[in-house]
C-alpha positions as a Python dict, from the first residue, in 0.01 Angstrom:
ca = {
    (1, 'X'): (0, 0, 0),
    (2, 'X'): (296, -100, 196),
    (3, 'X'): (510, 58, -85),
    (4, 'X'): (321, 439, -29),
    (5, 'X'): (449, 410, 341),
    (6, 'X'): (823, 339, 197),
    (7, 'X'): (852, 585, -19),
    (8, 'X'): (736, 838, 241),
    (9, 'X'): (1002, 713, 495),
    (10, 'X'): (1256, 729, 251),
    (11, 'X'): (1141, 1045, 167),
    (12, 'X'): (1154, 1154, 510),
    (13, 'X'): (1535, 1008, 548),
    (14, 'X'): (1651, 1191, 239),
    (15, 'X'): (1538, 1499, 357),
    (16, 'X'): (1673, 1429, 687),
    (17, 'X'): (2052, 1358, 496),
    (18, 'X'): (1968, 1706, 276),
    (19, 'X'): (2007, 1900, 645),
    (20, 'X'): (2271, 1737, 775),
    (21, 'X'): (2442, 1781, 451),
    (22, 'X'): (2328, 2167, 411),
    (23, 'X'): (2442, 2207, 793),
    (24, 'X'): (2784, 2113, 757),
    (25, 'X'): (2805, 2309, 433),
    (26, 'X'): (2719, 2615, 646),
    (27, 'X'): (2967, 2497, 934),
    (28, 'X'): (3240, 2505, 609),
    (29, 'X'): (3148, 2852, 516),
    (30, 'X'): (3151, 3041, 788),
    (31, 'X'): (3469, 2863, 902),
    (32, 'X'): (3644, 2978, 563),
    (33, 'X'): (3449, 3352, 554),
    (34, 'X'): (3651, 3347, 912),
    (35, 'X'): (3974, 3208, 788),
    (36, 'X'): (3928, 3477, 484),
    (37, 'X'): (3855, 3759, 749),
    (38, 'X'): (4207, 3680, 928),
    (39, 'X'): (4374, 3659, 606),
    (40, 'X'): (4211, 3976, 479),
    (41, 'X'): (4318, 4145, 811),
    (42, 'X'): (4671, 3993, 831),
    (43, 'X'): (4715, 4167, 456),
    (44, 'X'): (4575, 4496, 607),
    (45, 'X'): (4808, 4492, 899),
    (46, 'X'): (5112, 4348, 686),
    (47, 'X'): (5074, 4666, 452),
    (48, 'X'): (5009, 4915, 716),
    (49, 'X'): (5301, 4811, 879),
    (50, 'X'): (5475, 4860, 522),
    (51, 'X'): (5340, 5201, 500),
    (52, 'X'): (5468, 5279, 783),
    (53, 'X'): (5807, 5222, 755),
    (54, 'X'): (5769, 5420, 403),
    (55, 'X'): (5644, 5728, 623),
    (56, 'X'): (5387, 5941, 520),
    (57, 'X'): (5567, 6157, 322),
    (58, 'X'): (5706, 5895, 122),
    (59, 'X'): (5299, 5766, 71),
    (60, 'X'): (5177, 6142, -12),
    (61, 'X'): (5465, 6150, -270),
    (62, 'X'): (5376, 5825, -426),
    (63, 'X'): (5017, 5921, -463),
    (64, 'X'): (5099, 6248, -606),
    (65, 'X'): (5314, 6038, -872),
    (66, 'X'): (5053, 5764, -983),
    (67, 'X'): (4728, 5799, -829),
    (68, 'X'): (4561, 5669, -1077),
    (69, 'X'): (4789, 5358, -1202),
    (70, 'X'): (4910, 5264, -827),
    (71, 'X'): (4699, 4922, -792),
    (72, 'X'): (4753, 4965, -395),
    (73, 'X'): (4615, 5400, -403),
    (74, 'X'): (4259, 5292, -223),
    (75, 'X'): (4504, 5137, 45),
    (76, 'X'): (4715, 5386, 71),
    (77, 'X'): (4452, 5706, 132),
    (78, 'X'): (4256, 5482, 378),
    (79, 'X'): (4588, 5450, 562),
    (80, 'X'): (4691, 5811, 546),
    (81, 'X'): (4327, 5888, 644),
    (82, 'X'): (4388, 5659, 950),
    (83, 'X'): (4653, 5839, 1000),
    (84, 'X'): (4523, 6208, 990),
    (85, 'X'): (4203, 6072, 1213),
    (86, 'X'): (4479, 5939, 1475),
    (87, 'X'): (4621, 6307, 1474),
    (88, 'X'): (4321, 6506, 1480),
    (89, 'X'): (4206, 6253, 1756),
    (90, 'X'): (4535, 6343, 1962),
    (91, 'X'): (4491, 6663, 1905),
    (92, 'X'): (4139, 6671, 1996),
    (93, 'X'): (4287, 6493, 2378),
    (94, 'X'): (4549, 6755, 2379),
    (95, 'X'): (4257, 7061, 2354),
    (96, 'X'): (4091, 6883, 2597),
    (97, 'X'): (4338, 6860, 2860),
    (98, 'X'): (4441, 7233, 2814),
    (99, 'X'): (4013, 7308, 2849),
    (100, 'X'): (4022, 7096, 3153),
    (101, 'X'): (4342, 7223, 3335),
    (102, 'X'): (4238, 7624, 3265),
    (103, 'X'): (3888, 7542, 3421),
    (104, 'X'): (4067, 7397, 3743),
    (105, 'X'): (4268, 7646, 3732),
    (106, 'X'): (3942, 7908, 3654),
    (107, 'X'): (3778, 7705, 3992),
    (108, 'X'): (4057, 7714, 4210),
    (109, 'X'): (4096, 8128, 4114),
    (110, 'X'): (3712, 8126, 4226),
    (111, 'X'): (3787, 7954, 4497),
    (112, 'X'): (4078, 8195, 4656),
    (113, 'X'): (3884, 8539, 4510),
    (114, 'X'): (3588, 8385, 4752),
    (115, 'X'): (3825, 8275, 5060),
    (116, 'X'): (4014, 8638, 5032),
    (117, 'X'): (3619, 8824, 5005),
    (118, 'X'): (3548, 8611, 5343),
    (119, 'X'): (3915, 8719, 5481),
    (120, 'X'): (3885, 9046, 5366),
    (121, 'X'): (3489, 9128, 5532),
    (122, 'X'): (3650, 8981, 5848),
    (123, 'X'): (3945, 9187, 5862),
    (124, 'X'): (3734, 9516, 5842),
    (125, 'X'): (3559, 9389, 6121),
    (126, 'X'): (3847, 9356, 6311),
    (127, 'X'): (3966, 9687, 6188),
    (128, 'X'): (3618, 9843, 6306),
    (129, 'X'): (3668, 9666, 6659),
    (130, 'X'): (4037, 9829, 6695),
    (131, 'X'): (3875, 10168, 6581),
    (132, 'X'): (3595, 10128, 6846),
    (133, 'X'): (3887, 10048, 7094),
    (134, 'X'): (4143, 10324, 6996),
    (135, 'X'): (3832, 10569, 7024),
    (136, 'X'): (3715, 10463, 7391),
    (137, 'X'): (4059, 10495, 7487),
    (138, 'X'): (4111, 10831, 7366),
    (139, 'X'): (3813, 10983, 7516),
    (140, 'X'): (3902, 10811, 7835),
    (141, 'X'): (4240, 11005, 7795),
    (142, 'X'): (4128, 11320, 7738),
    (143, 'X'): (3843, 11330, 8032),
    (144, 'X'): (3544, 11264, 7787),
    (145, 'X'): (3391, 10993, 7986),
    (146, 'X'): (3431, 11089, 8318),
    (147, 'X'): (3087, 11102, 8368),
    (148, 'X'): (3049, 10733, 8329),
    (149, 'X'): (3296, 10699, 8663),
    (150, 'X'): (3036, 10866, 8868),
}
């Protein structure tokens, strides 16, 4: 009996061993799916930088020449994709400014057509106060209210 209870704790230690063993494997492979990532993306950088010095141009015309032999073509119209998403995106923040600075400029002409309706209401009522005034005096002048005197 004492042999049953052996072979289950050595059972128990090699299984033990397995996960350790099956840990560090995964500790290995995500350290060299990471390593692969940096390489993959040092590559990517390293031939976008490549590109462009080239210029566009210089990519469009290669396509145009071999698109279908060129081993590097998949690289090259993701990069002049990049490239046309980077100017539409500019683009896009140039319309928007222009949108932005005509509706200040649509607010602040909203703002001065309602400061010159206020002005311009308060300046008739000034204007109806002088007529008032210039009236009075003239039938003061010419006798018409004498009758208040008395």
């Amino acid at each position: 009996m004492a042999g049953v209870g052996d072979d289950a704790r050595r059972s128990a230690k090699s299984r033990e061993a397995t996960k350790d063993r099956v840990i560090v494997m995964n500790e290995n492979d995500e350290h060299n799916d990471a390593q692969a990532a940096q390489a993959a993306q040092a590559a990517r950088e390293a031939r976008y930088r490549r590109y462009e010095a080239q210029g566009e141009p210089a990519i469009r015309a290669d396509l145009d020449e071999s698109a279908d032999t060129d081993p590097e073509a998949a690289f090259k119209r993701a990069w002049l994709r990049r490239k046309e998403g980077a100017r539409q995106d500019e683009q896009f923040r140039a319309m928007f400014a222009s949108v932005s600075s005509a509706n200040d400029a649509a607010q602040l002409a909203r703002d001065s057509a309602q400061a010159s309706r206020r002005s311009a209401f308060w300046t008739m009522i000034a204007a109806l106060a002088a007529t008032c005034g210039v009236i009075v005096n003239a039938a003061i002048a010419l006798g018409w209210l004498d009758w208040l005197r008395r």
